[in-house]
DRENRO-458404 format. One record per residue (C-alpha): residue in one letter; x, y, z. Coordinates in steps of 0.2 Angstrom, whole numbers, m for minus. Each point is the difference from the previous one (the first is absolute). Layout:
residues N
+---------+-------+-------+-------+
| residuo |    c1 |    c2 |    c3 |
+---------+-------+-------+-------+
|       a |     X |     Y |     Z |
...
+---------+-------+-------+-------+
END
This chain:
residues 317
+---------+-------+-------+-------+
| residuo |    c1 |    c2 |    c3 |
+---------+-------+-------+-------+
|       x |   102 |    75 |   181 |
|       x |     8 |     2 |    15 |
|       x |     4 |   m16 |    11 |
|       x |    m7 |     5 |    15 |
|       x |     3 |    m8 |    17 |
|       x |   m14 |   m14 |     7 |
|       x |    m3 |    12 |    15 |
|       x |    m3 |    14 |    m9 |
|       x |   m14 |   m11 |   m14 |
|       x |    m8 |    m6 |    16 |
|       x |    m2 |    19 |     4 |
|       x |    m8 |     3 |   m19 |
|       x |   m12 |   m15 |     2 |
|       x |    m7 |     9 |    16 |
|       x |    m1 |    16 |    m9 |
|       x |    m9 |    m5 |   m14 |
|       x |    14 |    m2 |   m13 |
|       x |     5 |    16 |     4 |
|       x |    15 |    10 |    10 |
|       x |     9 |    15 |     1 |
|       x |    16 |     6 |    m3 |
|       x |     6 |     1 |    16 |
|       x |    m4 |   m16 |     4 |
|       x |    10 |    m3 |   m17 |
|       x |    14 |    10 |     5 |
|       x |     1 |   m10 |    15 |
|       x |     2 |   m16 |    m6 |
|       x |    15 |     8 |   m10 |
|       x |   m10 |     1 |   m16 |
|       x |     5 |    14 |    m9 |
|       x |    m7 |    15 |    m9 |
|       x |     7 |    m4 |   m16 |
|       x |    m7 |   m19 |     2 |
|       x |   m17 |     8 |     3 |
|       x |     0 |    11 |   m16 |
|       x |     5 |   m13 |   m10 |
|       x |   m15 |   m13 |     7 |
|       x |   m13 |    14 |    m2 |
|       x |    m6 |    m2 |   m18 |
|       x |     6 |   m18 |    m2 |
|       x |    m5 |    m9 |    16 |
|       x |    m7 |    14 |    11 |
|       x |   m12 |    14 |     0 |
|       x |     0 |    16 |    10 |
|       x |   m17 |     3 |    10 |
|       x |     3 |    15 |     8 |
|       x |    19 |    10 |     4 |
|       x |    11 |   m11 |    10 |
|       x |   m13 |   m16 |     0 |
|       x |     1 |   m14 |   m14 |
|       x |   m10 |   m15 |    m5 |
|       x |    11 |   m16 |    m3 |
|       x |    m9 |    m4 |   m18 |
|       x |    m6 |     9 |   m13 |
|       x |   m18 |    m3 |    m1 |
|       x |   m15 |     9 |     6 |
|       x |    m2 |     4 |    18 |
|       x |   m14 |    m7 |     9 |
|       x |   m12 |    12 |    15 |
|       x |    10 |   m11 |    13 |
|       x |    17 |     7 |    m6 |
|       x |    m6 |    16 |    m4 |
|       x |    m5 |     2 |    18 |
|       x |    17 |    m7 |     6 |
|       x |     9 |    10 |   m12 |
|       x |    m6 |    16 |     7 |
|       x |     1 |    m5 |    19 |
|       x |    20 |    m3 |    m6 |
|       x |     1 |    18 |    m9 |
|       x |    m8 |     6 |    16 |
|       x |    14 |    m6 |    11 |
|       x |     2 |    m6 |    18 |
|       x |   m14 |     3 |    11 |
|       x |   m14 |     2 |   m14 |
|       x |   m17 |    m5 |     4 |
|       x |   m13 |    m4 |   m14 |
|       x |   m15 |    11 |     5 |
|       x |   m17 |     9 |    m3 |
|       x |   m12 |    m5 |   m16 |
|       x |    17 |   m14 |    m3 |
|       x |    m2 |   m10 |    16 |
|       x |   m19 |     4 |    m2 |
|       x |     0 |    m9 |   m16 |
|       x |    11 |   m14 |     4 |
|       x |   m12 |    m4 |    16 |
|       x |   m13 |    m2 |   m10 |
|       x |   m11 |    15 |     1 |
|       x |   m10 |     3 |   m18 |
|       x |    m5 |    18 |     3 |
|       x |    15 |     7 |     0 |
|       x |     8 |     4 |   m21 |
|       x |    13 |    m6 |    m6 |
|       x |     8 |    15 |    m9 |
|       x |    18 |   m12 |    m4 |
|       x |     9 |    10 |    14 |
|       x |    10 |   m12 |    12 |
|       x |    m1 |    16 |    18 |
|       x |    13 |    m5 |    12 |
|       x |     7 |     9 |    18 |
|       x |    18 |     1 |     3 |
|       x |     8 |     9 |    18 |
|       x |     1 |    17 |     1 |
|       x |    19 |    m1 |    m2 |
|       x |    m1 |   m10 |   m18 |
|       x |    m4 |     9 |   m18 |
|       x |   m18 |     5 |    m6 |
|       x |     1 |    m5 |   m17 |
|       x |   m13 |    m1 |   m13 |
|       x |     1 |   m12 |   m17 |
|       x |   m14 |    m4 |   m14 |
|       x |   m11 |   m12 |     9 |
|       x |    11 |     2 |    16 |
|       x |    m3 |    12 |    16 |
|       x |     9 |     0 |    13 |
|       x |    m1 |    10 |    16 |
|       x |     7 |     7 |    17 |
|       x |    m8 |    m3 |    15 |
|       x |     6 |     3 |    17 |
|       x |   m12 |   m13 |     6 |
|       x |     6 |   m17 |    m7 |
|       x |   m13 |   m14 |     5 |
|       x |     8 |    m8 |    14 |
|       x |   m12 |   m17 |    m6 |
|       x |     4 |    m2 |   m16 |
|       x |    m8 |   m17 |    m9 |
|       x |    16 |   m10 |    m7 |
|       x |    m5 |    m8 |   m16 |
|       x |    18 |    m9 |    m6 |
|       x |    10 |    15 |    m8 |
|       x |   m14 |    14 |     5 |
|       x |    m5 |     8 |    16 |
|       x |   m20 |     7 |     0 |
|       x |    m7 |    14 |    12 |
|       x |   m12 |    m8 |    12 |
|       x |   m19 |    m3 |    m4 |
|       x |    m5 |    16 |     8 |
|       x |    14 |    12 |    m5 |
|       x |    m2 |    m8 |   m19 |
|       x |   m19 |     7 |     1 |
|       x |     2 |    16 |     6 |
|       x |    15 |     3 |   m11 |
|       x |   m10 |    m5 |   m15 |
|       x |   m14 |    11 |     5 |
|       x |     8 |    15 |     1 |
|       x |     6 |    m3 |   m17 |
|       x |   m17 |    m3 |    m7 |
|       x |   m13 |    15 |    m1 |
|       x |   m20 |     1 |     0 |
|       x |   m10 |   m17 |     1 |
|       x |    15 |   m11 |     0 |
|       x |     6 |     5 |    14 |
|       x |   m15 |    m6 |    11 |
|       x |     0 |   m16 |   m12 |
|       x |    19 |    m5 |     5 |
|       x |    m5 |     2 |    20 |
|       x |   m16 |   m10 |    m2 |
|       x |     6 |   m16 |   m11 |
|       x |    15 |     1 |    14 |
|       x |   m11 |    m2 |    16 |
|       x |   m14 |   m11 |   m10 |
|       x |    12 |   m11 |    m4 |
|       x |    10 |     0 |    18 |
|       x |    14 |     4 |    m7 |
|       x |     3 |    14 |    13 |
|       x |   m13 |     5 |    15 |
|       x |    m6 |    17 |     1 |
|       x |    10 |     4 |    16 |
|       x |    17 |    m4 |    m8 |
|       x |    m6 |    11 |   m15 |
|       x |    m4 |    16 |    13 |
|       x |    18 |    m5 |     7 |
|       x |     8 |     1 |   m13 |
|       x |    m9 |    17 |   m10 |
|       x |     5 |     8 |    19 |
|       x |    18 |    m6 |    m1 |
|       x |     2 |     6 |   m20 |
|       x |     2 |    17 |    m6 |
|       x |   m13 |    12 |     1 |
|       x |     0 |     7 |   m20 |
|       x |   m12 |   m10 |   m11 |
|       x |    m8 |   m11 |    16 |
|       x |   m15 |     9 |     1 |
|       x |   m12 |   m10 |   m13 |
|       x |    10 |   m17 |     7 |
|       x |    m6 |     5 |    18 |
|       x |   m18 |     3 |    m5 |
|       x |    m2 |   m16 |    m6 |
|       x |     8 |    m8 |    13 |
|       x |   m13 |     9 |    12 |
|       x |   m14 |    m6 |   m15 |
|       x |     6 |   m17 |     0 |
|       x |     0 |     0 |    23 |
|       x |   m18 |     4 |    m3 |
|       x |    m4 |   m17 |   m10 |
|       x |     0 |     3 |   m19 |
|       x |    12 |   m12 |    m5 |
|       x |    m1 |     5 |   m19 |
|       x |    m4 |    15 |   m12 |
|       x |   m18 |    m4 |    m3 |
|       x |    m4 |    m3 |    17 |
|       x |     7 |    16 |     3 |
|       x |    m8 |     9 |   m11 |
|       x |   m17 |    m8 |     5 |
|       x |     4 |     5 |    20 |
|       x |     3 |    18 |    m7 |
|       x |   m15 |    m3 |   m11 |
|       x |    m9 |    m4 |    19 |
|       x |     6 |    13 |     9 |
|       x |    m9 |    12 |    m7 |
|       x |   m16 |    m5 |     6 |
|       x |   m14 |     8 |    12 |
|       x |    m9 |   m15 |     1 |
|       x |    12 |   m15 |     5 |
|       x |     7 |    m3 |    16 |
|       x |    18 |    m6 |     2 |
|       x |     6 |   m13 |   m14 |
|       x |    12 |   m14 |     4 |
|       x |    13 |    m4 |   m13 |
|       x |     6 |   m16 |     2 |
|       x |    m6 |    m5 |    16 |
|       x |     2 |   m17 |     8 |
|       x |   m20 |    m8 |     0 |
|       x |    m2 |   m16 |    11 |
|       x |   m17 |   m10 |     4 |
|       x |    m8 |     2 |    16 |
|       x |     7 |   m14 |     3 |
|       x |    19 |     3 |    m5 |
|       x |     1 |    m6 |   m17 |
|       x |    11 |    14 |    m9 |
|       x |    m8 |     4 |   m16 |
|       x |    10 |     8 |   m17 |
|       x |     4 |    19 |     1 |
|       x |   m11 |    11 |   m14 |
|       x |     8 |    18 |    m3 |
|       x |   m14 |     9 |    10 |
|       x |   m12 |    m5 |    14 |
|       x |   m15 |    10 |     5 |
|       x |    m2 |    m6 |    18 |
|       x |   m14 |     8 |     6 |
|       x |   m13 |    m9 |   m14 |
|       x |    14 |   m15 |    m4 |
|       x |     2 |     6 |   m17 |
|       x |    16 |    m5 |   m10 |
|       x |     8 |     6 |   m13 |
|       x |    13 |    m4 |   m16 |
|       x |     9 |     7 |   m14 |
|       x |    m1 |   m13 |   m13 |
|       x |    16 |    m2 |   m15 |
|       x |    11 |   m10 |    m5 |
|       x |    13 |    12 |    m5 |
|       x |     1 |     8 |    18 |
|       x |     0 |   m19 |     4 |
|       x |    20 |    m1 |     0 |
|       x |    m1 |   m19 |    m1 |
|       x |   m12 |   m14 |    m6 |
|       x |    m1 |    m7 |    18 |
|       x |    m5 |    18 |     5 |
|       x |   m15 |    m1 |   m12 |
|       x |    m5 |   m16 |     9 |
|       x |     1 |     5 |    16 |
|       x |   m13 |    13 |    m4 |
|       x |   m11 |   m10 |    m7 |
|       x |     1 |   m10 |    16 |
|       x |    m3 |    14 |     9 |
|       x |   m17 |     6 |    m6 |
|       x |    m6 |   m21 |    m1 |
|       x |     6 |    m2 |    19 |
|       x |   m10 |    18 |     5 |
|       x |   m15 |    m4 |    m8 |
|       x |     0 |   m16 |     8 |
|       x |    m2 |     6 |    17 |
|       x |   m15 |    15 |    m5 |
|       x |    12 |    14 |    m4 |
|       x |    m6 |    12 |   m14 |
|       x |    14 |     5 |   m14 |
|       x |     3 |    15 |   m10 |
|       x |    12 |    m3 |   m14 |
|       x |     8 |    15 |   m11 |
|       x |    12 |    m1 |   m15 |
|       x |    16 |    13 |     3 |
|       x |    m6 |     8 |   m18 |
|       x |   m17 |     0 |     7 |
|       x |     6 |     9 |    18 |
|       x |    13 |    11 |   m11 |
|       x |   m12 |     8 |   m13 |
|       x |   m17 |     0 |    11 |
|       x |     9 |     3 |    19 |
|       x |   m18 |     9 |     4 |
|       x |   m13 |   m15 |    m8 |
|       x |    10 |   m12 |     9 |
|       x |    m2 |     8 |    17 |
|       x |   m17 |     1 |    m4 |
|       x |    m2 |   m15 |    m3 |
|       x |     8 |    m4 |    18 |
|       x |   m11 |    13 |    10 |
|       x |   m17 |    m8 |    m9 |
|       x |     5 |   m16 |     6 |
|       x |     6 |     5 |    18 |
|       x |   m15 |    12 |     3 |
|       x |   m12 |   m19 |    m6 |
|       x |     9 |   m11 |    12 |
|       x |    m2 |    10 |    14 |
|       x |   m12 |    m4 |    14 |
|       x |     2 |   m20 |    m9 |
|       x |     6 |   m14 |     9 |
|       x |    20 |     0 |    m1 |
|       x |     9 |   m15 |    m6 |
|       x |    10 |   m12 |    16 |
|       x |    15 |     8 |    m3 |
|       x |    14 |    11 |     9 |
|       x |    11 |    14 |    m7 |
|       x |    15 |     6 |     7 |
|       x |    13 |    13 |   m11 |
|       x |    17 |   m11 |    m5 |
|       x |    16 |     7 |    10 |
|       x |    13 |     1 |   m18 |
|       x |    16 |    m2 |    12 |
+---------+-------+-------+-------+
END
């Protein structure tokens, strides 16, 4: 094994156990030392980039492994920096997608993709040895690379849980490319109108297509008549003071999410406010019983007393 200078092992131990020949090369170690420590003492990991032991390579080194085969400049991105921030409906298909400046190499290895942009993110997050898109350009990246329901899903989980607002989000789908943005822009403009997850969407679709309702708030901020703010259900007929969920733990990203609802129909009730609670199966195989459902109930509480409470729509910015 090579005896490699202190500064340069200080460099490994920030890189994960790992470096690249260059910075090999420049610490005078030569090629003929590297071929004779791979094998023995080293492994290769991708061309021109070497773990410094022989063992298995753990998802933090594979992740700083390819930001080294990427080069200078390269930015972990899309479904990658999605993942890493913590956002569960996006899939993890093993592929570490990074961004490198127009003027570097698109190059593509197994489990590896990496890609010109000529818009680097001039805010990367640094994260020891990595640099990650922003919040915002890391969503609509990765829901440009997403198709279908999952699209919508990735852009919901992001704004429900506050990891981006929805005005950076219209920002940044403006800023990006045109090709591939138009599912990410409608659910951006879904997600401005209140639904902050795939059920609640579907069951705002589900209401829309009624000739009986007035106007549903989703979300909306509810307060007593005397300005104690009370928890948000995912739809709010005003005019009768009818409230409405979507009840399931799976769409429920966390245990502290299932909670909170079931505060929210205990606190509601308190205070005289009607509830109407649908399963995401329930709203997905029956849309036309479940609106049905609402309408009876809506066309029965009119002309009754409403309960002391105030509705206004939530402003997602």
């Amino acid at each position: 094994m090579p005896n490699l200078p202190e500064h340069l092992l200080a460099t490994a131990r920030e890189q994960q156990n790992l470096l690249t020949r260059s910075q090999l090369y420049g610490a005078g170690v030569t090629g003929a030392q590297i071929r004779w420590a791979l094998g023995r003492d080293w492994r290769g990991v991708h061309p021109d980039v070497f773990l410094l032991a022989t063992g298995r390579i753990d998802p933090a080194q594979r992740l700083v492994a390819a930001a080294l085969f990427a080069g200078d400049g390269a930015q972990v991105g899309s479904t990658t920096a999605a993942r890493y921030f913590g956002l569960t409906s996006v899939p993890d298909d093993g592929v570490a997608r990074l961004f490198v400046p127009w003027g570097a190499t698109s190059r593509e290895r197994p489990g590896v993709s990496v890609r010109r942009t000529r818009r680097p993110d001039p805010r990367p997050w640094s994260r020891g040895p990595l640099f990650f898109t922003s919040p915002a350009r890391t969503v609509v990246d990765a829901a440009r690379q997403l198709r279908g329901d999952a699209v919508r899903a990735v852009v919901f989980e992001a704004v429900q849980r506050r990891m981006v607002t929805v005005e950076q989000l219209a920002a940044e789908v403006e800023a990006g490319a045109i090709r591939g943005s138009a599912a990410v822009r409608a659910a951006v403009l879904e997600v401005s109108g209140g639904a902050w997850s795939l059920p609640e969407s579907e069951f705002a679709d589900c209401l829309a297509g009624s000739r009986v309702l007035p106007e549903v708030l989703l979300n909306p901020v509810l307060t007593t008549l005397d300005g104690l703010v009370l928890p948000s259900p995912d739809g709010y007929v005003e005019e009768v003071g009818l409230a409405l969920q979507v009840h399931s733990r799976r769409h429920h990203l966390l245990e502290d999410d299932w909670e909170s609802t079931l505060r929210t129909d205990t606190a509601l009730g308190a205070v005289g406010v009607p509830l109407m609670a649908f399963s995401p199966r329930t709203l997905r195989t029956h849309p036309a019983r479940v609106l049905a459902a609402v309408e009876r109930a809506y066309l029965g509480l009119r002309g009754r007393l409403r309960p002391p409470v105030l509705a206004r729509a939530r402003q997602l910015v």
